[in-house]
C-alpha positions as CSV (number, residue, x, y, z in Angstrom):
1,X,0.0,0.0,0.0
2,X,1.5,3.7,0.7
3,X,5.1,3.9,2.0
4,X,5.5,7.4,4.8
5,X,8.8,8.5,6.7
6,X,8.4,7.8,10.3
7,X,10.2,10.1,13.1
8,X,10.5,8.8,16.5
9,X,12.0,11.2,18.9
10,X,14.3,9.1,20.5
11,X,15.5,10.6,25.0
12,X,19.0,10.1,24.9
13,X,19.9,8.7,21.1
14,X,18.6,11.3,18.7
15,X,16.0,10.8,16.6
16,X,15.2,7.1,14.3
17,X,14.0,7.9,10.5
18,X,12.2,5.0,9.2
19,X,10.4,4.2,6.3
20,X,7.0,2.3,6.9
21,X,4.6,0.9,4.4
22,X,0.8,0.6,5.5
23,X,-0.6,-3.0,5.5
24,X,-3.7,-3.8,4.5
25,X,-5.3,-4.6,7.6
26,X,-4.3,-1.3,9.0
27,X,-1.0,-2.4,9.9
28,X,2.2,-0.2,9.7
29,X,5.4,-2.1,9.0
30,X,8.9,-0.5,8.5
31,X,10.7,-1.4,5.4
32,X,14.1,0.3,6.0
33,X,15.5,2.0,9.0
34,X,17.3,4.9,7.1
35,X,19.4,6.0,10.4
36,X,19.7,8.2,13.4
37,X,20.1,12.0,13.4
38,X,22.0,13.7,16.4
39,X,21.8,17.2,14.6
40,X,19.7,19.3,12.1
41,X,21.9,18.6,9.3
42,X,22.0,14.7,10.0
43,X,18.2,15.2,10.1
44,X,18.1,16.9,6.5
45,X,20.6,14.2,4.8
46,X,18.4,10.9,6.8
47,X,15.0,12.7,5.6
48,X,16.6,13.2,1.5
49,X,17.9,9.5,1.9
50,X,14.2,8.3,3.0
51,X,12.8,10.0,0.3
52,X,14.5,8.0,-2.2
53,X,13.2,5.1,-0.6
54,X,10.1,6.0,-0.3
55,X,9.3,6.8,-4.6
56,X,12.2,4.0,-5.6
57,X,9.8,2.2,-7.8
58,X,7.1,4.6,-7.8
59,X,6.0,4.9,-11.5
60,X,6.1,8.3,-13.3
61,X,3.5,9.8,-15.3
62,X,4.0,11.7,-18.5
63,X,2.1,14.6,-18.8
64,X,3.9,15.6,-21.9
65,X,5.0,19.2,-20.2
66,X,8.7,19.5,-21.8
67,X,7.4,18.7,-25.4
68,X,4.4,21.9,-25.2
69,X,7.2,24.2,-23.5
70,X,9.4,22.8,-26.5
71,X,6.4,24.0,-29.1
72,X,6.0,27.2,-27.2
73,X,9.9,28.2,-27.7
């Protein structure tokens, strides 16, 4: 079903970024634990990485954009 980045604020270790994926029966299962931030810019470079895990294999559709903007000059 739908992948989501999960944050869990973690006392004394930082904070977990996780990707889960919803189950069908309401379920939330993590498919990849992308790491643990200590600082802001951790935080920024875990969240990009989850990202990519989260549309890998997420199909594209083309609207056909570039080829009008092409005709429009």
């Amino acid at each position: 079903m739908g992948r989501f980045i999960r944050r869990v604020v973690r006392a004394n270790s930082g904070v977990l970024i996780e990707v889960m994926e919803k189950d069908t029966i309401r379920r939330n299962r993590v498919v990849a634990h992308i790491g643990t931030a200590h600082n802001g810019i951790e935080m920024r470079e875990l969240f990009a990485r989850a990202k990519e895990v989260v549309l890998d294999g997420q199909l594209v559709m083309d609207l056909g954009l570039e080829a009008d903007q092409e005709l429009r000059g």
